[in-house]
N, C-alpha and C positions, 0 to 999 in steps of 0.2 A: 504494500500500500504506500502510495506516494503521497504528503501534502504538501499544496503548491497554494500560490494567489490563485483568489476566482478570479477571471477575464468575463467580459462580456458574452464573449460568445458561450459561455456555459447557462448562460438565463436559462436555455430549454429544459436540460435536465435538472437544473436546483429547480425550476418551476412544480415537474412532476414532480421531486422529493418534496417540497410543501405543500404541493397536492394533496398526501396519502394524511395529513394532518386537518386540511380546509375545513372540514366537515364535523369537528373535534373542538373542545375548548381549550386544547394544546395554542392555537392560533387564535387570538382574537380577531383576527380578519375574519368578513365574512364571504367573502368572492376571490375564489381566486386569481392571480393579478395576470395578464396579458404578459408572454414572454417580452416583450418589447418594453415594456413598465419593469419588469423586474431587469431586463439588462439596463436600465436606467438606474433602476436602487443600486446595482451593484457598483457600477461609474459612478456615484455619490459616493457612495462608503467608499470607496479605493482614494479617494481622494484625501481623506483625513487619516483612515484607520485602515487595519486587515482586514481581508475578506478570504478564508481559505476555504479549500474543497479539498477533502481526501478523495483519491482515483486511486482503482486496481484496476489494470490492463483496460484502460479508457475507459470505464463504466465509472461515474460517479458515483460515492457511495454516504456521501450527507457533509454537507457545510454548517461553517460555523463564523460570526462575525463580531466586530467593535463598533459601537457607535456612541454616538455622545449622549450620555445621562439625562442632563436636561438644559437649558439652552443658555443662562446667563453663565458670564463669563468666567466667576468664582466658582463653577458645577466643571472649568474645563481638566481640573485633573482626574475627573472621574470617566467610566466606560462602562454602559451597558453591553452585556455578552449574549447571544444566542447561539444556538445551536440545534439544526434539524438533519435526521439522520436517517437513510431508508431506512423502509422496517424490516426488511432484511438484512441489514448491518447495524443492528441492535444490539446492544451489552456484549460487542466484541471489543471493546474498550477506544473505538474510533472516538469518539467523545469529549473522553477524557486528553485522548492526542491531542482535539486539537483546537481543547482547549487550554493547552500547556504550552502549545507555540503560539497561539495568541498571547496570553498571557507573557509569553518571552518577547515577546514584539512590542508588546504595550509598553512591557518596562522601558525599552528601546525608547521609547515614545516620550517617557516622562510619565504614565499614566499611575495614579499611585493607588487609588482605587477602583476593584471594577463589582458592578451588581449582576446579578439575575434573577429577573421574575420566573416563579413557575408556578399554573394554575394548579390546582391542587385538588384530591390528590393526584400525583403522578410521581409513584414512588422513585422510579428510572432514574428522573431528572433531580428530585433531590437527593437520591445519590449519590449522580455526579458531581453535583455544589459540593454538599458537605464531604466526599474524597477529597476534592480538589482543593480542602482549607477552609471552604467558604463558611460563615457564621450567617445562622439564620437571624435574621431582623424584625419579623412580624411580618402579620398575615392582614392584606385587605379582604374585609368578607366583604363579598356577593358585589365583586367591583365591577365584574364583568359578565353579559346577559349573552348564551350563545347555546344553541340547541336544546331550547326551550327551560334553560333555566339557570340562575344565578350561581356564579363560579369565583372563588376565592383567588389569590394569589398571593403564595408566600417569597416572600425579597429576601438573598441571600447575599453577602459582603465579602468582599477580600481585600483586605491588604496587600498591591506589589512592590511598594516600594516606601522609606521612610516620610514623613512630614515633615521637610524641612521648612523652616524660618523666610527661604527667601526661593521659591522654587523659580526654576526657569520657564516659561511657557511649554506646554506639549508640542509634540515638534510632529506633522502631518508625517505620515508612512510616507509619502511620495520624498522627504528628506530624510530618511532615515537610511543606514548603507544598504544596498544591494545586498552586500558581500554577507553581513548581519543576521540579512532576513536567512537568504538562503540558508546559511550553515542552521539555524534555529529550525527551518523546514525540513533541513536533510536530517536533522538529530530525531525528530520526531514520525519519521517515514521508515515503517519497518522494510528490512530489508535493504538497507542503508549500509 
């Protein structure tokens, strides 16, 4: 299994992998989005943060992304994280990959903390939070209305890096080394 950047031209198939969720209160979307609208999202997120896709022998087999928490400028060392994963490359520990080279990227970034929502229950995904370090924060009940009926979501925290006094700005992936990322994606691509 390789992880790499997503590119645009992957929209099609991360499309179908968020497909097998549309229908679920895993996604608060309720349509799912026109391959052309999601090669858009992904050109948006590649431009501040990571955007990767684990591939075995060209099949893709579930992405995971960085995006900005929440929008005033004192929110910018923070990173919300997702991750959606075919359901046939479930609990083979893809997940946890990649969200470990995110997570190495973001430090790259400057990013010192990152969250993730997950509607609840969905034992899978918290998890992977709480493997991966993450400390749960509380739970919004009945935040979100989706297949006929009210669904919680519990927010979970990490710590990547320390709170310093005078931090530098986070620094967009599009500046951060080439050289960096890669080595961080080939650490985490079995078969390496």
């Amino acid at each position: 299994m390789k992880i790499r950047m997503a590119q645009t031209a992957d929209a099609e198939a991360l499309v179908a992998i968020y497909g097998q969720y549309i229908d679920t209160p895993i996604t608060f979307e309720y349509q799912l989005p026109a391959v052309d609208e999601f090669a858009t999202r992904i050109a948006d997120i590649l431009v501040e943060y990571p955007y990767l896709v684990a591939e075995e022998q060209g099949r893709l087999l579930g992405y995971a992304y960085a995006h900005r928490q929440m929008a005033r400028e004192a929110y910018q060392w923070n990173a919300e994280l997702s991750v959606y994963l075919d359901q046939n490359a479930i609990s083979q520990g893809i997940g946890t990959k990649l969200y470990q080279a995110l997570e190495e990227i973001l430090k790259l970034q400057g990013v010192r903390t990152v969250y993730g929502g997950v509607t609840i229950p969905n034992e899978k995904s918290q998890r992977l939070h709480l493997g991966r370090g993450f400390k749960s924060l509380g739970v919004y009940h009945n935040t979100g209305y989706k297949c006929g009926s009210w669904h919680d979501v519990e927010w979970f925290e990490k710590q990547l890096l320390p709170y310093d006094a005078e931090p530098q700005p986070v620094r967009p992936i599009t500046v951060v080394a080439a050289e960096s990322i890669s080595e961080i994606l080939t650490r985490y691509s079995t078969g390496s």
